[in-house]
C-alpha positions as CSV (number, residue, x, y, z in Angstrom):
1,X,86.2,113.4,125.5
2,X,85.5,109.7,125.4
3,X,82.1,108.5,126.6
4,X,80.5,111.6,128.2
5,X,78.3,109.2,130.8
6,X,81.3,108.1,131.7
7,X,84.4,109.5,133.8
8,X,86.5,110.4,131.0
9,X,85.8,114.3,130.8
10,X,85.6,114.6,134.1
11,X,89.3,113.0,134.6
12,X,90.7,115.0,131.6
13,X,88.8,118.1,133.3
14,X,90.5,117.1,136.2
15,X,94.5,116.4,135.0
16,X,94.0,119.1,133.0
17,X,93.6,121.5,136.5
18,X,96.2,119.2,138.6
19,X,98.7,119.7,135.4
20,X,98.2,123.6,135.3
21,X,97.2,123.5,131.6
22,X,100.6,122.0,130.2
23,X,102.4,119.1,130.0
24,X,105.9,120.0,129.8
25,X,106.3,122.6,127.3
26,X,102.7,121.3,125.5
27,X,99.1,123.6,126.2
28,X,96.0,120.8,126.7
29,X,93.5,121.2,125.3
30,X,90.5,118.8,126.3
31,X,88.4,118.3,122.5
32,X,84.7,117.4,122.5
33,X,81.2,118.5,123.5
34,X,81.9,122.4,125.2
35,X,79.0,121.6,127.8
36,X,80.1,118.4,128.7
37,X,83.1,119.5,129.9
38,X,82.1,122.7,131.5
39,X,79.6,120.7,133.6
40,X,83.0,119.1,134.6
41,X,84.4,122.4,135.7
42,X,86.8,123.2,133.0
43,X,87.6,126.5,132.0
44,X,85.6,127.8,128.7
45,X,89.7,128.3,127.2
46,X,91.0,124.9,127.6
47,X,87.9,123.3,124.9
48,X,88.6,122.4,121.8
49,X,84.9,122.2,120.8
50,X,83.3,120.1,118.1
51,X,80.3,120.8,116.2
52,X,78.2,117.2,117.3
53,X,76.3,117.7,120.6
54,X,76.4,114.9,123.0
55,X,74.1,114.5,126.3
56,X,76.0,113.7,129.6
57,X,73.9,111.4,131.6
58,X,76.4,109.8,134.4
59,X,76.3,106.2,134.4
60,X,74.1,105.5,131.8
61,X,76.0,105.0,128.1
62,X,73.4,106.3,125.4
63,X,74.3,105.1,121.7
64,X,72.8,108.4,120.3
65,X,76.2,110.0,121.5
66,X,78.2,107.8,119.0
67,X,78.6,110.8,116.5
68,X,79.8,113.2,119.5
69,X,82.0,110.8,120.9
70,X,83.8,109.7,117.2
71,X,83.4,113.6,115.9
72,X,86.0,114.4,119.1
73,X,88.4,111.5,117.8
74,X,88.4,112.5,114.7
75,X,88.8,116.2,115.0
76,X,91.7,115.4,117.5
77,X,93.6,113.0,115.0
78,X,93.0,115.1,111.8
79,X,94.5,118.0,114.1
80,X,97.9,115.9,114.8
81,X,98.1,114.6,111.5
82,X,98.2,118.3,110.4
83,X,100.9,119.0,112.8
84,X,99.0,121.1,114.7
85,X,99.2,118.7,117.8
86,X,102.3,117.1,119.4
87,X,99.6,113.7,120.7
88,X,96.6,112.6,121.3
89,X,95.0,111.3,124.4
90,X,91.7,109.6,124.4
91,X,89.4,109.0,127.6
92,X,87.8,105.8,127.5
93,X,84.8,104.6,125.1
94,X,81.6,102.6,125.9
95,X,82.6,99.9,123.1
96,X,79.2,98.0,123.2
97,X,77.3,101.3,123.1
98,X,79.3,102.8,120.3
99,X,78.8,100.0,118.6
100,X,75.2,100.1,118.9
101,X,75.4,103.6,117.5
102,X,76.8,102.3,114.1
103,X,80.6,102.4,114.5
104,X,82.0,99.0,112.7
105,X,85.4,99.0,114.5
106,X,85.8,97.0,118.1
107,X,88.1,100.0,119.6
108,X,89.6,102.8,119.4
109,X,93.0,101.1,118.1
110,X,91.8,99.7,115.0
111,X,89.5,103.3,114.0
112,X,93.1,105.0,114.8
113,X,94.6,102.9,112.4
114,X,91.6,103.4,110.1
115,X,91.7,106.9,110.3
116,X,95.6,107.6,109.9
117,X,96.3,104.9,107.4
118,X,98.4,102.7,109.6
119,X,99.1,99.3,108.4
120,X,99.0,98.2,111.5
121,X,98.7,99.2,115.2
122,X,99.7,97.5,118.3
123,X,98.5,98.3,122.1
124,X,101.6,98.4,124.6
125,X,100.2,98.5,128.1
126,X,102.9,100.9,130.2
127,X,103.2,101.4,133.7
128,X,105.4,100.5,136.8
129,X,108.7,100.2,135.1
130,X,106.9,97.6,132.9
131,X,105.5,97.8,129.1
132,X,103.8,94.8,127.7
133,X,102.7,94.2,124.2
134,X,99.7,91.3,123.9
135,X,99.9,89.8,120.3
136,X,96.4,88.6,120.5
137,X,93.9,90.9,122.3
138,X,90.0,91.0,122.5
139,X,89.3,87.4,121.1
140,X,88.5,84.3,123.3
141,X,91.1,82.0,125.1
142,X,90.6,79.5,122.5
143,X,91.2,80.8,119.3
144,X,94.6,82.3,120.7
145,X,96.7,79.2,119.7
146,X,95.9,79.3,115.9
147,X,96.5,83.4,116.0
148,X,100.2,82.8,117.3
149,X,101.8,83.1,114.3
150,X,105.5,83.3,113.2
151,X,104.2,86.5,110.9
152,X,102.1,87.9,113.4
153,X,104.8,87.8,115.6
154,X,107.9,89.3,113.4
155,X,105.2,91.6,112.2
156,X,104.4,92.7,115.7
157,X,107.9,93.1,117.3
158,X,109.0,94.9,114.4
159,X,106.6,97.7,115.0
160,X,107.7,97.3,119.0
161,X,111.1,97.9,118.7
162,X,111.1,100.6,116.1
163,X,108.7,102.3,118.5
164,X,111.3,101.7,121.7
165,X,113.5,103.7,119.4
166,X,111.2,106.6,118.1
167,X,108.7,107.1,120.8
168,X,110.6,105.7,124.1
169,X,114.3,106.9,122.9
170,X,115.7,103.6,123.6
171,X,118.7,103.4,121.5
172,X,119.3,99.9,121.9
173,X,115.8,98.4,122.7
174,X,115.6,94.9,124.1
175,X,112.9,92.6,123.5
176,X,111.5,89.7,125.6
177,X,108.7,87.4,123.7
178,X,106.9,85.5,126.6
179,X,105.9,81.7,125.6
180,X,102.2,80.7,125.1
181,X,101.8,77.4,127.1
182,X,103.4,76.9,130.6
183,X,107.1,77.0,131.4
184,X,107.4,77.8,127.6
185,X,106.1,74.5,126.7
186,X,108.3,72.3,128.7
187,X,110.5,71.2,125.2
188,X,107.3,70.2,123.7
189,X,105.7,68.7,126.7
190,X,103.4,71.0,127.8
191,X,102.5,72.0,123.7
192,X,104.2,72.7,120.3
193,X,103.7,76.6,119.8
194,X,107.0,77.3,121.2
195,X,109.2,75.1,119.4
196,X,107.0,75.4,115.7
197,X,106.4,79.0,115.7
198,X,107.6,81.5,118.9
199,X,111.3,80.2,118.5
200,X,112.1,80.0,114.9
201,X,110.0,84.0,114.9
202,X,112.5,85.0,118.0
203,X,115.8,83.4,115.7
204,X,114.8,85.7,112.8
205,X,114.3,88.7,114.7
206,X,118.3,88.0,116.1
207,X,119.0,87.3,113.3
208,X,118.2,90.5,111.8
209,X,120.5,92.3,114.6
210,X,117.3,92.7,117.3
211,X,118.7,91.9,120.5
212,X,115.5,89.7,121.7
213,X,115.2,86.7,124.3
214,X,112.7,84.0,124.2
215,X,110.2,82.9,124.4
216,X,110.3,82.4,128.2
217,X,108.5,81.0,130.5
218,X,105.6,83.5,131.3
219,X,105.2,82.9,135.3
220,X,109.3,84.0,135.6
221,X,109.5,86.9,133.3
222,X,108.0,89.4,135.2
223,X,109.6,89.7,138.9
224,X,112.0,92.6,139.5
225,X,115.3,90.8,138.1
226,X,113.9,89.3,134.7
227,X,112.3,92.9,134.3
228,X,116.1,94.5,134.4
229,X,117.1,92.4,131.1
230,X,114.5,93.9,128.5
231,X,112.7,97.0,127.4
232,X,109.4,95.4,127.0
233,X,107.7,92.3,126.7
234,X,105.8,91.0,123.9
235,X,102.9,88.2,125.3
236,X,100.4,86.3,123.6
237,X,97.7,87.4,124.5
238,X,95.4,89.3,127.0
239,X,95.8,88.6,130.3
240,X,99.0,87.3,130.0
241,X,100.4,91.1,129.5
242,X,97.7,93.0,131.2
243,X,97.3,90.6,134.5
244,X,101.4,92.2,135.7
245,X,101.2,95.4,134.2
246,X,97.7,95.7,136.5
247,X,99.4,94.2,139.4
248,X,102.5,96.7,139.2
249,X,100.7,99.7,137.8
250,X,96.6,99.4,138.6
251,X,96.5,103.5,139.0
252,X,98.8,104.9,136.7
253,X,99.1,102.5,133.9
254,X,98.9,103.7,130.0
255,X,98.0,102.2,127.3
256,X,99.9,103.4,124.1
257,X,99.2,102.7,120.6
258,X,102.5,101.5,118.4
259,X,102.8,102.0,114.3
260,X,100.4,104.7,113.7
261,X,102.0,108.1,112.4
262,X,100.9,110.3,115.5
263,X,101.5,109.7,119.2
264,X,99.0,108.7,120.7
265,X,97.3,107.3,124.6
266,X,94.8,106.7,127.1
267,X,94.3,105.9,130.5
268,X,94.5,102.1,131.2
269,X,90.8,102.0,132.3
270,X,87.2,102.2,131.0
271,X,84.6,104.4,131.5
272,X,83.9,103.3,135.2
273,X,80.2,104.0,134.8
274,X,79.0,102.9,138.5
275,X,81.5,106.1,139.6
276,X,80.6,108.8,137.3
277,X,79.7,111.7,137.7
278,X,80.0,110.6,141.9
279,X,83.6,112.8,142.0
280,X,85.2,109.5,143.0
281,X,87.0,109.1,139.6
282,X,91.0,109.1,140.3
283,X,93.0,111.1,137.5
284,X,96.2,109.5,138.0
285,X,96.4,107.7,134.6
286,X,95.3,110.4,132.6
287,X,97.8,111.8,134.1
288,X,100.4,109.6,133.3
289,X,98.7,109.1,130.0
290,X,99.2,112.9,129.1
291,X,102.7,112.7,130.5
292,X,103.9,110.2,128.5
293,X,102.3,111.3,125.4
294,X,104.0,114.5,125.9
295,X,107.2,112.6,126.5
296,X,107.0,110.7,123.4
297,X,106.3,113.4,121.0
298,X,109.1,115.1,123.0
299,X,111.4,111.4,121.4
300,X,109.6,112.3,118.3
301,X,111.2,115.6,117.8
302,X,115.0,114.9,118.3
């Protein structure tokens, strides 16, 4: 359900009807408050209703829907874990109101993690024959330098590449790891991450039979050519990845969380509260979000 004031059950309300119910072989089901959707138009057999009562007020994120909005997560996880769901595909959260309600986690990755005992998740961004993995994500520009770490790095393209396997049925996956400072730090010219701790992380990864190039400059890695030579990109940090997945994929991009022992997605895009509940909400990455959920339980399963 995601934030009800915003457009997330009204685009899963609406993918559900463009999608006829199914994604591939896989029924929908859309899991939160029964009334919120229904006053989105879905059908009373496509809910998966929870218990927690939420209040839909369009544009206007209310903290006292915390509980609704975390019951729906949670009853949707616990349902995968149990094998009684192929994925799971959140609509977007208010973060600052959800917060406010009492939830102590800054997203919905981490509380995935939290709930399905993950060691560790990572957020690829996918879209437009792209998928980009930021090593650093919601912190400021200027504690990113002292984050890039050689650990946090192996650690991190690990999980990527055993995902690229599993989840994207890759049987050779390539990996690109993108430099932090410009033209990949110019030999030490332009700043020392590169040559201290991207490299020697990229030489252990090789060295361990991953077939990974890098770290590279970031302005040149992400035209059409460079694209053709990897699988996906691992940047360090934010914008770095989401700034040319945005570019080549602004409508139908995914974002998928790596490690966690169920499939999971969700639209690339937030609750959109100055359009809700207007009907000017666009579906097209739920879509894709549902679609490639589908397709990687589908990888799952071979």
């Amino acid at each position: 359900m995601g934030d009800p004031s915003g457009v997330g059950p009204e685009v899963g309300v609406a993918a559900y009807a463009a999608m006829g119910g199914y994604a591939g072989t896989h029924p929908l089901r859309l899991v939160g408050d029964a009334d919120i959707f229904l006053a989105c138009g879905a059908i009373k057999s496509a809910i998966e209703p929870i218990a927690v009562r939420a209040v839909r007020k369009p544009g206007k994120a209310d903290p006292a829907n915390g509980p609704a909005i975390v019951a729906a997560i949670d009853h949707a996880v616990h349902t995968a874990l149990e094998g009684y769901a192929a994925a799971v595909v959140t609509a977007p959260i208010h973060k600052a109101s959800l917060i406010e309600s009492g939830f102590g986690f800054p997203g919905h990755t981490e509380y995935l993690a939290h709930l399905t005992g993950a060691p560790r998740a990572v957020m690829m961004l996918a879209g437009g024959g792209l998928r980009v993995v930021p090593l650093t994500i919601h912190v400021p520009l200027s504690s990113v330098p002292a984050l890039v770490t050689r650990e946090a790095i192996l650690e991190t393209a690990r999980i990527v590449l055993v995902a690229l396997a599993r989840d994207f049925a890759i049987s050779h996956p390539r990996l690109a790891i993108a430099g932090l400072n410009p033209h990949a730090g110019e030999s030490g010219a332009l700043g020392p991450e590169e040559g201290k701790t991207i490299a020697p992380a990229a030489e252990v990864l090789r060295a361990e039979g991953h077939n990974v190039i890098g770290p590279l400059p970031p302005d040149t890695m992400f035209h059409a050519e460079a694209r053709a030579y990897y699988d996906a990109a691992l940047c360090m940090y934010h914008d770095q990845a989401l700034i040319p997945l945005k570019t080549l994929a602004f409508w139908e991009g995914v974002n998928v969380t790596l490690g966690l022992p169920v499939v999971r997605t969700s639209p690339d895009h937030g609750t959109a509260l100055d359009i809700a509940g207007s009907g000017k909400a666009d579906s097209r990455s739920m879509i894709a979000a549902i679609e490639m959920a589908a397709a990687m339980a589908d990888a799952r399963a071979r």
